[in-house]
N, C-alpha and C positions, 0 to 999 in steps of 0.2 A: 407365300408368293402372292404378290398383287397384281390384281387386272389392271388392264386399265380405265382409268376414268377421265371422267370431265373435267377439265382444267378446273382449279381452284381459284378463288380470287386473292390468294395471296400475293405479296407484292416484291417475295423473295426476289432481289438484284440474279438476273442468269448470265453466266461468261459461256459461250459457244466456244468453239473447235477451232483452231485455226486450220488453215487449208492442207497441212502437210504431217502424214503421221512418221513417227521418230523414225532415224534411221541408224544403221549401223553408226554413222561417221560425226552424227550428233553425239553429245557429250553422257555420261553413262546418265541412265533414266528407269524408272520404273513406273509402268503406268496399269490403270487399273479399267480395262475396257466391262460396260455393263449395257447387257442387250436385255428389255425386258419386253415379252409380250405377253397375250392373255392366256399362255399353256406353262408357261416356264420364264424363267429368270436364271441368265448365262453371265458368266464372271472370266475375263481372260485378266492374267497378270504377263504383261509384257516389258520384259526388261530392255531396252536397247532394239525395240520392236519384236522380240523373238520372245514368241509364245514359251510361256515357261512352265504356269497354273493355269488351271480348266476347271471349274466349276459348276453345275447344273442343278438347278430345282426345280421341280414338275409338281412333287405334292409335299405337303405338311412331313419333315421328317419327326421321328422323335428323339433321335438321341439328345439330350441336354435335358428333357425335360422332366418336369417329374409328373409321378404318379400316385393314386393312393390304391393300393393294391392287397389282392386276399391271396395270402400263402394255399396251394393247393395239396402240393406233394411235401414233404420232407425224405430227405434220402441219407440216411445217415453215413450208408457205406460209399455216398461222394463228396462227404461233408456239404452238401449243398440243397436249392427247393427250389421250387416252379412257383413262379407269381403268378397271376391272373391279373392284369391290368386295362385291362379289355383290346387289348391286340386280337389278330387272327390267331396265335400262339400264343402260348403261357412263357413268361419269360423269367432265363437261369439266374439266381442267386447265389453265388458261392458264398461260403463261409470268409472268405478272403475279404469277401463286399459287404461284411457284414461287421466284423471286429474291428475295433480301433486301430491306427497305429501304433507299432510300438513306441511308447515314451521313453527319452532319451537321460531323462534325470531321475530323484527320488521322492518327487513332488507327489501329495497325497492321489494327484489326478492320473500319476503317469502309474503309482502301483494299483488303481482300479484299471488300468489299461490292458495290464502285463497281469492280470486276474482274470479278467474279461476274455482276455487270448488263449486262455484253458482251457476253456468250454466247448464243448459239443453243439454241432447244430440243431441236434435234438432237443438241446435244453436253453438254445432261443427263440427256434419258431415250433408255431403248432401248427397243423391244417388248416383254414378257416382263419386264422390270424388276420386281421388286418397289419398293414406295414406302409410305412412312406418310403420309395425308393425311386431313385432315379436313372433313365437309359442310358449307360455308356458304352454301347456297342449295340449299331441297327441290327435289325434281323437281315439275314444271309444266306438264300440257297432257300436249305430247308430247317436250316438252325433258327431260332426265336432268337428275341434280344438279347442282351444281356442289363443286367442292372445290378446298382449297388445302393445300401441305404446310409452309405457317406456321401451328402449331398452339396455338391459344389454349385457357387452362382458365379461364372465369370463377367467382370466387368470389363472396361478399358484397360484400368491400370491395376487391378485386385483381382484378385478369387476371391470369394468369401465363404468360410467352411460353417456353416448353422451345427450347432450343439458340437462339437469341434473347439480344438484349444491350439492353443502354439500360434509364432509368424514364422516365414519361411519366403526367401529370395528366389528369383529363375536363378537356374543355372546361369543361363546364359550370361547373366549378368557376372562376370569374373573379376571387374576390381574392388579388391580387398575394399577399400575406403568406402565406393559406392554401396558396398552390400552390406557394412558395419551404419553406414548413414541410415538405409532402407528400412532396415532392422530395429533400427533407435524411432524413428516415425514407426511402425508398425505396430511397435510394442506401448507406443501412444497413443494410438488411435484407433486400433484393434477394441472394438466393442465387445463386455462382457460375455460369456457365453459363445463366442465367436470365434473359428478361426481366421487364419490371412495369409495370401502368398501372394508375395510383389512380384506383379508380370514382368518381362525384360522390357515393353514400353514403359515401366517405371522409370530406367535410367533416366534420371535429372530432372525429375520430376519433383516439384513442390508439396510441402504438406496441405496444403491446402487441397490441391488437384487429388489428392488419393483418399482425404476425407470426404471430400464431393463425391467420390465415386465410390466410398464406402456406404455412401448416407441412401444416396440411391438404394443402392444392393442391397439394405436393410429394411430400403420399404419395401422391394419385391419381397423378402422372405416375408413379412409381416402379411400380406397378400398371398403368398404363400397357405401361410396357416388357418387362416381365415377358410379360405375353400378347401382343404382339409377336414375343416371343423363344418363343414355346411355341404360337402358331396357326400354322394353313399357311393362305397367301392363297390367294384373298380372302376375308376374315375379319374382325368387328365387334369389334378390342377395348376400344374404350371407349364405353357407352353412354352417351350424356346422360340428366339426368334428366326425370324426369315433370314435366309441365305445374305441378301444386302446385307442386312442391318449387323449380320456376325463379320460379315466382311471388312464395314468399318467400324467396328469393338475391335477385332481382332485381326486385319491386318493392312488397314489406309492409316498408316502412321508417318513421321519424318521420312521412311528414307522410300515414299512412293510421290513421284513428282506432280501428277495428276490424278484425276477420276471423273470418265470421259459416260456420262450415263445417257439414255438415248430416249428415255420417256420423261415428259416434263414433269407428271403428279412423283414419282418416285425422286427425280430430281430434289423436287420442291420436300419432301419426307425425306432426302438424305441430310438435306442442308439443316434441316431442324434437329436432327439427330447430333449431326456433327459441332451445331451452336452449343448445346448441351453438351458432350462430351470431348470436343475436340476444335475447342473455337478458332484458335490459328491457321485447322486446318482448311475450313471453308472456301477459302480463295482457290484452295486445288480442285476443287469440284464444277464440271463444267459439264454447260447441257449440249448434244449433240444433233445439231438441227438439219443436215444435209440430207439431199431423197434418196443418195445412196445410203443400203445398211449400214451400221457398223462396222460390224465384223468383216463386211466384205472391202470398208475402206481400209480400216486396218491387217487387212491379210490375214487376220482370225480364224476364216471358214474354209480356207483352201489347208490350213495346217491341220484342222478340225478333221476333213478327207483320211487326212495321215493317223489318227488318233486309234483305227480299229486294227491298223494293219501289222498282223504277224511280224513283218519283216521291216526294219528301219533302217534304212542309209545311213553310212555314215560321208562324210568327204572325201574320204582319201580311196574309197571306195569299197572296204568293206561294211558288215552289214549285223545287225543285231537279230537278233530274233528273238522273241517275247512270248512265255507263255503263262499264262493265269490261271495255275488250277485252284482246286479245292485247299489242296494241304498247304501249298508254296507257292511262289512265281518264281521261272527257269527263264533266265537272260542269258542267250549263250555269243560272244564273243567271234565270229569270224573275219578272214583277212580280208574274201570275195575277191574284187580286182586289184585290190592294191598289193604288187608286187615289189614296190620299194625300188632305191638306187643305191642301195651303200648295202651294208650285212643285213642277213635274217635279224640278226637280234633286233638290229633298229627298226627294222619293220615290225617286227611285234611289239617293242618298246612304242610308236606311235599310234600304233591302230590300238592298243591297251588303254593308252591316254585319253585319245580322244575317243573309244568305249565308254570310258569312264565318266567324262563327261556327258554323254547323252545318257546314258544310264541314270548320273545324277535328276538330269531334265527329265527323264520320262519316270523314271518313281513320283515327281512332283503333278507332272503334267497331268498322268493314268492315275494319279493318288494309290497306286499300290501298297498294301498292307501286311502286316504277317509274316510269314518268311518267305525273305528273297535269297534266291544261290545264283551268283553271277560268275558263269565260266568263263575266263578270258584265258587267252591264248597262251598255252605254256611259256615260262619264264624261266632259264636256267640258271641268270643270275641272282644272287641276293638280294644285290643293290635294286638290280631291276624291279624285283618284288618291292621293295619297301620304299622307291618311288612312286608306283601304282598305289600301295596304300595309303602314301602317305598324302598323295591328289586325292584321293578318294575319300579320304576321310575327313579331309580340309574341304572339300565341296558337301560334306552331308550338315557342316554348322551351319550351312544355309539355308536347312530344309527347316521347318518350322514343325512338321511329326516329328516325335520324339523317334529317336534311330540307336541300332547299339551294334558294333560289327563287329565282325572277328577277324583273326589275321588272316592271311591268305593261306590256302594248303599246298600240299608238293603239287597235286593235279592243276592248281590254278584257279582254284574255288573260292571264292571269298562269300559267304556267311553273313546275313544281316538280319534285324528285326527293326519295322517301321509300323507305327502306331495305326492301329486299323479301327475306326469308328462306324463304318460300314462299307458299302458297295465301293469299289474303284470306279474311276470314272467310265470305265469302256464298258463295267457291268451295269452301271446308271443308264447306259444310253443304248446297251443291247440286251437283247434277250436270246437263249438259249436254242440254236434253229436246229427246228421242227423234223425234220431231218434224221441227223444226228443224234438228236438231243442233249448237243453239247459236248460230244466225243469227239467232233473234230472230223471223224468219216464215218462213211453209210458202206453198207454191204454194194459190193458191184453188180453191176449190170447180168454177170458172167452168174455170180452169187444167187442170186434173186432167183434166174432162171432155173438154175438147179435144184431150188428150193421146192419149184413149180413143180418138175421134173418129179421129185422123189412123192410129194403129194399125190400126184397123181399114179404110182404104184402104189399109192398106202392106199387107193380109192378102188384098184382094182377090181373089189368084190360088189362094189354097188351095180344094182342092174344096169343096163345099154349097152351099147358097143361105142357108145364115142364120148371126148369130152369137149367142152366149149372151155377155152382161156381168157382172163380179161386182166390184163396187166398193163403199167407204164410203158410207153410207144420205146424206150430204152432197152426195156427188160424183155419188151413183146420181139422187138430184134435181134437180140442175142439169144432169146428162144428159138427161133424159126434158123437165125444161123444163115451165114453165108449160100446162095443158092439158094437156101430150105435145105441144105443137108442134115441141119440137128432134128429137125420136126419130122422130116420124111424116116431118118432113122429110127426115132423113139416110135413113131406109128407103127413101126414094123417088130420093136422090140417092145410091146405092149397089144399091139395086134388092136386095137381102138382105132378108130378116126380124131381126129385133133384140128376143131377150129381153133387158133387164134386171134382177137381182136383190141387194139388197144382200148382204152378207156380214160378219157383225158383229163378226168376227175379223183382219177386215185392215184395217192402218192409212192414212191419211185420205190417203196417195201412191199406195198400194197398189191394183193392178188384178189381174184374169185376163178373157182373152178364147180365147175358145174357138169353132174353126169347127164345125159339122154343116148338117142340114138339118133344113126346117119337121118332117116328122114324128117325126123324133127330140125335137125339143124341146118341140114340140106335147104328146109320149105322157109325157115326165117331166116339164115344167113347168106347162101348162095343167089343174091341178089341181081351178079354181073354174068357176063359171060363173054367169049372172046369176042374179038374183032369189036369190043365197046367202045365206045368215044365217052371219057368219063374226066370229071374236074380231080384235082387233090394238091392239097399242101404241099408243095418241095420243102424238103430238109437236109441237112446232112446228117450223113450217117451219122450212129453212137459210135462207133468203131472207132480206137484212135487210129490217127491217122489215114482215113479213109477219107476217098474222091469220089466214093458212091453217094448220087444223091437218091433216097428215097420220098415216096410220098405217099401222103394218109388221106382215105376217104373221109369224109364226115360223120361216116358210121364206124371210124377203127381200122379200116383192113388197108392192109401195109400192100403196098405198089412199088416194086426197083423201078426207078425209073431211068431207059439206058437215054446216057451224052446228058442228062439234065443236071449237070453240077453248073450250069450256070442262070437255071431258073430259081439255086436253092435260096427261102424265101419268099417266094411270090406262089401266087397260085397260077396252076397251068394245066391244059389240056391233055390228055394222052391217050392213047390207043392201046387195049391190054391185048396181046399175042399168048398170052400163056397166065394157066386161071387154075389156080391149085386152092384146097381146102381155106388156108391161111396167107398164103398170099398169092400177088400174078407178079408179072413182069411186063411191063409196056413203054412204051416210045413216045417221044413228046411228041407233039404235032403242032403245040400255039404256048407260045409263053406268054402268062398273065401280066400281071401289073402287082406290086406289092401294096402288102397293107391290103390285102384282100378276104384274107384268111384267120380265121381263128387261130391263138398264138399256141403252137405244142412244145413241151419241154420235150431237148435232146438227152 
């Protein structure tokens, strides 16, 4: 990812933006919006203006690239070893990433293949092995890469396979004639020692254009081997490239009508990229000079809001719900408002549909990975079933991850795997809150207290007669309880005194209990006394549903304060009538002004 720099003196011609981004009622379009600053470089693919891909780079990834790396482990009993490539983790090799393909004829090269395929992992690698292999799968969680030492170079229109044999078509590419032509160039042009597989931007592609792009990818391997032969492992010699630059390799091709990029050095290094590889396409390439953002011209950043949320709208008024764990992603299907005007079935028959469709969009959008299980709404007909898969499956040839689904079950489950190369995009752009740590919920308020609670009978035997409490202003209220009924109780069914004080620096699990006795705590904490005129934070209660406002000293100690639900908020004056251990009770007399106060979590 590139900063930015100092404009260049190059003299590259630049086409600006016109004034008006696509709309629905324009003619179908796909456009390629590119936001780059000095932390990150952001990629929206918008079809007909509606966000469809989301892409982000903040630092150097590595999948693509290769490594020269020391075998650490060998594990016989997972047929697999741990690399050392100088990651923060050693990264897995299977034996899958290690053996040939199988060869499909009786060619001398395909029975060293199907020999090769025999063997044990313990009788390829050693400990301490040096090995050249390459990332195809980031690190995740707490899993390390993955790697393999079949090593691919994608170009524009080639793969190119180094020590590798065979050519081989995309799928995608389905007419017989075109893939019998591809096959014939391939098998001509395919450099010894080499393998090849024609990208689906091959279609109609000349031989000339995919020897150009071979010739390239032969001098990276050659650069390649060179640092290979000249690093000591473990050591990065081939980086991939940046986010941009894979973006137009691998997907500003014919059917993207522009590429709207908003820094002019990256501008000027796309057009040069694209002269070289893609010279027709240059005229699509436009620099975008207005003082509004981007993304905020093109409605990018307000779709962007929507990208973390659980719960996704649909139109007609039901609603998806999205979850990302570790094993799988769970999309579950509901109707919400939409109650239809003709039968159940047809109501379910289109909330199904147009699920199906945003579902498509947000596997692409979230880039989700792995296994997906998508519940949608029971279907009692057959037909109905095999119209939903059959949208469904007709909108995944559009996804450019490789996808594989299954049929739909009696429950209404349909079953997919989509090619995961690392993080999904809502994992790229959050991280695992603090909290929770990613579970989604924290112990409640009610919880925490009790916790306090049974603590301090497991403490019973230490010397004093009282304890001090210092908990979250949440947890410090649901200890003390309505009144002080729960505090005044536990004091008398533990026979201690019990101050309470919040502590606005520790988090909402977090406690400290502390034994002494009454006059210790007495002479440091019993600061107030009645009939005080004192400041404090208005808040509202933790309680749900509660019209109590309370308020906090600057030192922790919790104050009800009576009729001030309309000071909560600001800071305000009050008078304490009543002055217990752990909290009083007192009457407002002056309401402050906001933004006065130190901010406390409820």
């Amino acid at each position: 990812m590139a900063a930015r720099k100092q404009q260049t003196g190059r003299t590259t011609r630049r086409r600006t933006t016109d004034l008006k981004p696509s709309t629905p009622s324009a003619p179908r379009s796909s456009e390629l919006i590119v936001n780059v600053s000095n932390r990150e470089t952001r990629i929206a693919l918008l079809d007909d203006g509606k966000l469809m891909e989301f892409r982000v780079e903040r630092e150097e990834r590595v999948v693509g690239s290769i490594f020269k790396g020391i075998v650490q482990n060998v594990l016989p009993g997972m047929e697999a070893a741990f690399v050392d490539i100088g990651l923060e983790r050693n990264t897995y090799l299977s034996i899958a990433d290690i053996l040939p393909e199988e060869g499909n004829d009786n060619s001398p090269a395909s029975v060293r293949r199907s020999e090769l395929r025999r063997r044990k992992i313990k009788d390829l690698l050693k400990p301490g092995q040096q090995v050249m292999v390459q990332v195809t799968k980031g690190p995740r969680g707490t899993k390390g890469a993955r790697v393999s030492t079949r090593i691919s170079l994608p170009g524009r229109y080639v793969v190119l396979l180094p020590e590798s044999g065979g050519v081989a078509v995309s799928r995608k590419i389905d007419d017989r004639r075109e893939r019998d032509r591809l096959k014939k160039i391939g098998d001509k042009i395919c450099p010894p020692g080499f393998g090849l597989i024609a990208r689906t931007e091959c279609d109609g592609r000349t031989e000339t254009e995919l020897r150009s792009d071979i010739l390239y990818l032969v001098r990276v391997w050659e650069e390649v081997t060179k640092q290979a032969k000249r690093l000591r492992a473990p050591a990065c010699v081939h980086r991939d490239q940046t986010l941009l630059f894979r973006t137009v390799r691998e997907v500003f091709g014919d059917q993207i009508t522009r590429m709207i990029i908003d820094d002019p050095d990256e501008y000027e290094k796309v057009h040069l990229i694209a002269k070289a590889v893609a010279p027709a396409m240059t005229d699509k390439i436009q620099l975008y000079d207005r003082d509004e953002p981007v993304f905020d011209f093109y409605g990018v950043e307000k779709e962007l809001e929507r990208i973390m949320q659980h719960h996704v709208p649909l139109k007609s008024g039901g609603y998806l719900v999205i979850d990302e764990m570790e094993a799988l992603t769970a999309i579950d299907v509901n109707t919400g408002k939409h109650i239809g005007s003709t039968a159940l079935s047809d109501t379910i028959m289109k909330t199904n549909l147009e699920a199906a469709d945003e579902i498509l969009r947000q596997l692409r959008l979230r880039d989700m990975g792995g296994i997906i299980v998508c519940d949608f709404i029971d279907m009692e007909d057959t037909g109905d079933k095999k119209r939903i898969m059959d949208h469904f499956a007709a909108g995944l040839a559009h996804d450019r991850a490789r996808t594989r689904v299954g049929k739909i079950s009696s429950l209404g489950l349909v079953e997919l795997t989509r090619k995961r190369t690392g993080e999904s995009v809502t994992q790229e752009i959050t991280e695992s809150c603090p909290m929770c740590m990613g579970v989604g919920r924290i112990p409640s308020k009610e919880t925490v207290s009790l916790w306090i609670e049974r603590d301090m009978r497991r403490r019973m035997l230490e010397p004093g007669n009282a304890f001090l409490v210092e908990a979250h202003p949440a947890v410090i209220e649901a200890l003390i309880g309505l009144d002080g009924e729960n505090v005044e109780e536990l004091e008398h069914e533990i026979r201690r005194g019990i101050y309470i004080r919040a502590n606005f620096d520790l988090e909402y699990e977090e406690y400290e209990i502390t034994a002494g006795t009454l006059e210790e705590f007495d002479k440091e904490l019993m600061i107030y006394r009645r009939s005080q005129v004192m400041e404090v934070n208005v808040r509202r209660s933790a309680f749900d549903g509660s019209t109590r406002a309370v308020g906090w000293t600057d030192e922790g100690f919790f104050v009800e304060v009576i009729n001030g639900y309309e000071t909560i908020g600001h800071r305000a004056k009050v008078v304490l009538h009543d002055l217990r251990r752990s909290y009083g009770v007192a009457d407002l007399i002056m309401p402050g002004t906001p933004g006065a106060s130190r901010s406390l979590a409820n």
